[in-house]
ZADO-300013 format. One record per residue (C-alpha): residue number from 1; residue in one letter; z, y, x. Coordinates in steps of 0.1 Angstrom, whole numbers. Layout:
NUM  A  Z  Y  X .
...
% end
This chain:
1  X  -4  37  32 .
2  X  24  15  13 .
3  X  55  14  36 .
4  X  85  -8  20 .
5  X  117  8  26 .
6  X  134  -30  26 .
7  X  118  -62  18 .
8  X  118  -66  -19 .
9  X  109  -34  -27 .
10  X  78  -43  -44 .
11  X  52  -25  -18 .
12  X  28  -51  -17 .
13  X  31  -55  -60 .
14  X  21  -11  -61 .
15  X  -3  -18  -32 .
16  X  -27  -42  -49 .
17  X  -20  -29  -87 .
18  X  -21  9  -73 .
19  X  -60  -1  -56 .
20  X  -69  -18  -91 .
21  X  -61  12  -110 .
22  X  -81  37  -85 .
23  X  -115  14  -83 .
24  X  -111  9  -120 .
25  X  -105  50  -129 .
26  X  -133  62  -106 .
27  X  -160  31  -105 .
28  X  -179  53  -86 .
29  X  -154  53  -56 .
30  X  -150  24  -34 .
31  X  -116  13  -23 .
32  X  -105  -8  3 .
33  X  -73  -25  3 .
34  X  -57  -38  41 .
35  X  -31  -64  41 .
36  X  -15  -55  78 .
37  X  15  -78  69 .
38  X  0  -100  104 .
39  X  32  -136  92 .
40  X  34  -135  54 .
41  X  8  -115  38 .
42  X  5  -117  -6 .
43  X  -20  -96  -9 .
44  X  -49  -119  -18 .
45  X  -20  -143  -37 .
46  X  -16  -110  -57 .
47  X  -55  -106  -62 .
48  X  -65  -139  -69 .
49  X  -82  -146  -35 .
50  X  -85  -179  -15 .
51  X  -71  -177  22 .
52  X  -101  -163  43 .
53  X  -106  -181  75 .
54  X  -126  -146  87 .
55  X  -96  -129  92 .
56  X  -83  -148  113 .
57  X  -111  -149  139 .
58  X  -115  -112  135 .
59  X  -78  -108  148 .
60  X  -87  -129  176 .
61  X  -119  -109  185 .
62  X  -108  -76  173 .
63  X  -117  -59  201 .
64  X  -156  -66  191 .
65  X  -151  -64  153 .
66  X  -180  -46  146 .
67  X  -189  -31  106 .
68  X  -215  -63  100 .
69  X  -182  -88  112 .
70  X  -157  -62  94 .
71  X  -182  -67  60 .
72  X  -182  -105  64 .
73  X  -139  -102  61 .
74  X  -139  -84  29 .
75  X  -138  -98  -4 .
76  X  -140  -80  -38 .
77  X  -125  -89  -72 .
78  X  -144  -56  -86 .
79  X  -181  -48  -75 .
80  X  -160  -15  -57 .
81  X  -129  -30  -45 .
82  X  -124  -49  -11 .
83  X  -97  -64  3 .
84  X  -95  -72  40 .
85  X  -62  -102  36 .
86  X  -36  -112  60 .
87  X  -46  -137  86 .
88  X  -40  -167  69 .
89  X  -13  -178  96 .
90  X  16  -162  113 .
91  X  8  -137  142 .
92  X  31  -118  162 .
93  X  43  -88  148 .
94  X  26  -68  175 .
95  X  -3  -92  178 .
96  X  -20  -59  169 .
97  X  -20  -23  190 .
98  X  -24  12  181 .
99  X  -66  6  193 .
100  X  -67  -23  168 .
101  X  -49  -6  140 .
102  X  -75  26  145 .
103  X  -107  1  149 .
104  X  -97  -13  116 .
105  X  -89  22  98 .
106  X  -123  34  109 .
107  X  -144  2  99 .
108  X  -124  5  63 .
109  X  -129  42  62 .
110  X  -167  36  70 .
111  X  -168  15  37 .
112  X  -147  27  15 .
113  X  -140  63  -4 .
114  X  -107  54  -2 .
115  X  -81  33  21 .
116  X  -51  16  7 .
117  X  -31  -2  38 .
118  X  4  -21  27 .
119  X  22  -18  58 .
120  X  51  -42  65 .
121  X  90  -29  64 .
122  X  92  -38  99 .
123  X  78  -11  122 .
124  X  61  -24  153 .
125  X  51  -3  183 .
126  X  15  3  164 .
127  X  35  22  134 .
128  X  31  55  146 .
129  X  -10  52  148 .
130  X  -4  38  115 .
131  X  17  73  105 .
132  X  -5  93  120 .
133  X  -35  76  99 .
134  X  -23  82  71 .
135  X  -33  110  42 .
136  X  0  102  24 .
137  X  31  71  29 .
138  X  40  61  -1 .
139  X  75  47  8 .
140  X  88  20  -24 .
141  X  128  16  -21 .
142  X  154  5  -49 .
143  X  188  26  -56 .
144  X  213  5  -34 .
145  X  229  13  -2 .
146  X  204  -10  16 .
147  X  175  15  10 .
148  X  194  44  15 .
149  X  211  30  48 .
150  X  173  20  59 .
151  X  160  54  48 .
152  X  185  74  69 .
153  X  170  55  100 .
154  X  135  63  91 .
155  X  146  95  88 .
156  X  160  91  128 .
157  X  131  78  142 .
158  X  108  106  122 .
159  X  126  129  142 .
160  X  130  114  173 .
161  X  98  108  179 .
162  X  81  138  163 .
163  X  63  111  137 .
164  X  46  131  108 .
165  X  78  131  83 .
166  X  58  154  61 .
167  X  36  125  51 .
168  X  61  103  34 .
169  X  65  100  -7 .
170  X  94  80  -18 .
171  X  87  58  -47 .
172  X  123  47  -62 .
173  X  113  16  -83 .
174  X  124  -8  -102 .
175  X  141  18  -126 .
176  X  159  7  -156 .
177  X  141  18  -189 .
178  X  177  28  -203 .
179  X  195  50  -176 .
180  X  230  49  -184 .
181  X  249  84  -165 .
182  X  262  61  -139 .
183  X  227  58  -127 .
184  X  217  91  -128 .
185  X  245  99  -108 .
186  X  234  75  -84 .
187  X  200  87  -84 .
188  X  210  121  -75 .
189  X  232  112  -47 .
190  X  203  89  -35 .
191  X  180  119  -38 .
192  X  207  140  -21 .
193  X  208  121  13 .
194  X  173  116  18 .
195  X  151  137  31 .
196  X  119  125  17 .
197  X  134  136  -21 .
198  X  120  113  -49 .
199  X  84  114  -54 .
200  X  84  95  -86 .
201  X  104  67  -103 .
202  X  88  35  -115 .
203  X  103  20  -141 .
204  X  110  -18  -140 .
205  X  81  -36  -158 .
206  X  105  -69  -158 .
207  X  87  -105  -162 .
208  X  55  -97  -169 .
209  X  49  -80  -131 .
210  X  59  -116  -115 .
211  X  40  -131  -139 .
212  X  8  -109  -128 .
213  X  13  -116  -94 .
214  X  19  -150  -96 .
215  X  -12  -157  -118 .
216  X  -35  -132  -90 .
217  X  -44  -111  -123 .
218  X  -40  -71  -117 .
219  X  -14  -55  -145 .
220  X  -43  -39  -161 .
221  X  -57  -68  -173 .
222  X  -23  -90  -176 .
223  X  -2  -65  -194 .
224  X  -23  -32  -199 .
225  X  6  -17  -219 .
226  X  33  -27  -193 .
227  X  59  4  -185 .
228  X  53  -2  -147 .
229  X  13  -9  -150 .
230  X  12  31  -166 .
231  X  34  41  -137 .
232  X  11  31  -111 .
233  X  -22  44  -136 .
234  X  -7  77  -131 .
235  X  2  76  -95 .
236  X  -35  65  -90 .
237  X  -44  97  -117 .
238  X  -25  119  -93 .
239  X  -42  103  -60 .
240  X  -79  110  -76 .
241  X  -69  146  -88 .
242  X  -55  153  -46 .
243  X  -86  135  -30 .
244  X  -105  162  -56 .
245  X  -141  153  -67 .
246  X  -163  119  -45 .
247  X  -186  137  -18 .
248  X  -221  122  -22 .
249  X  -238  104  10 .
250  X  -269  119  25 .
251  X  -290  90  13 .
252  X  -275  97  -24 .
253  X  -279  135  -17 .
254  X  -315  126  -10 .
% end
């Protein structure tokens, strides 16, 4: 799961570049991306995908989404990658529940080898069956006092409520490409005061990542050489090498 620190971060841009990367690595593996932003969702704007009048009943219904009505939602922009968008209008934050949020996990689980949800940076009461769903939380947040302010009380509620704090990766991003030492020093006393640590730093990929997000073309195609496209190809890289080698279904075992 993709949890923005603060909006802005970029979640949503590592989200839909970081599923384009895995279904293009391992073509063998399907991936399934979620959109669970329920009032302004960009993942299909980021893919290249018309608004999908599905989703929207299958909010309504979701109760009785079933795999066959789950299928009908998904669309694909590579024969093994499937996105299940936002709703297409703006829901209530918690027009969803922990029930719903499992339901959906378990249909997208049922079709894909892996799951990609981008989460929004608000955390509704359905967060924590969204924490405790998760293999790993990638968390994206900049190096300003906003993120670090928003990461302490993260940190809080983690402990508070006995979430799964163990989970969470923080992805510092939007990294210059020439760190001066004032930025380092920032970086450390970032890393310092946050308990997550840094899990890796993405470098700032400048125009050409609005660009590819505004056109609905992944980096990989857009700018294959792009600082920030390689970034994500190796988060992706170390993704595969942890979820270890694709275990075969019993019909392709037969």
């Amino acid at each position: 799961m993709v949890l923005p620190i603060c909006g802005g971060a970029g979640a949503t841009t590592i989200a839909v570049n970081l599923a384009a990367e895995l279904a293009q690595a391992q073509q063998d593996r399907t991936v399934c991306l979620i959109d669970l932003h329920l009032q302004y969702g960009n993942v299909a704007t980021y893919a290249g995908l018309t608004a999908n009048s599905r989703i929207l009943d299958a909010y309504r219904g979701i109760e009785a989404l079933d795999s066959d009505a789950f299928d009908m939602c998904l669309r694909s922009t590579a024969p093994n990658l499937h996105i299940f968008s936002d709703p297409g209008e703006i829901l209530p934050v918690d027009g969803i529940n922990a029930a719903h949020l499992r339901r959906l996990i378990g249909l997208a689980r049922n079709k894909a080898d892996l799951v990609i949800v981008d989460l929004p940076h608000q955390l509704p009461d359905w967060s924590g069956a969204a924490f405790d769903q998760a293999s790993v939380i990638l968390a994206p947040a900049l190096l300003d006092v906003r993120s670090a302010q928003n990461l302490a009380k993260l940190q809080d509620l983690i402990r508070s409520e006995g979430l799964p704090g163990g989970k969470f990766r923080c992805l510092l991003n939007r990294a210059p490409l020439r760190r001066s030492q004032l930025w380092e020093d920032a970086r450390a006393r970032f890393e310092k005061h946050n308990e997550f640590g840094v899990f890796k730093t993405l470098p700032d990929g400048g125009d050409p990542v609005s660009m590819a997000c505004n056109a609905g073309i992944p980096l990989a195609r857009h700018a294959p050489a792009n600082v920030f496209r390689l970034a994500v190809r190796d988060l992706a890289a170390d993704i595969l090498a942890k979820a270890g080698p694709r275990e075969l279904t019993t019909a392709e075992a037969g």
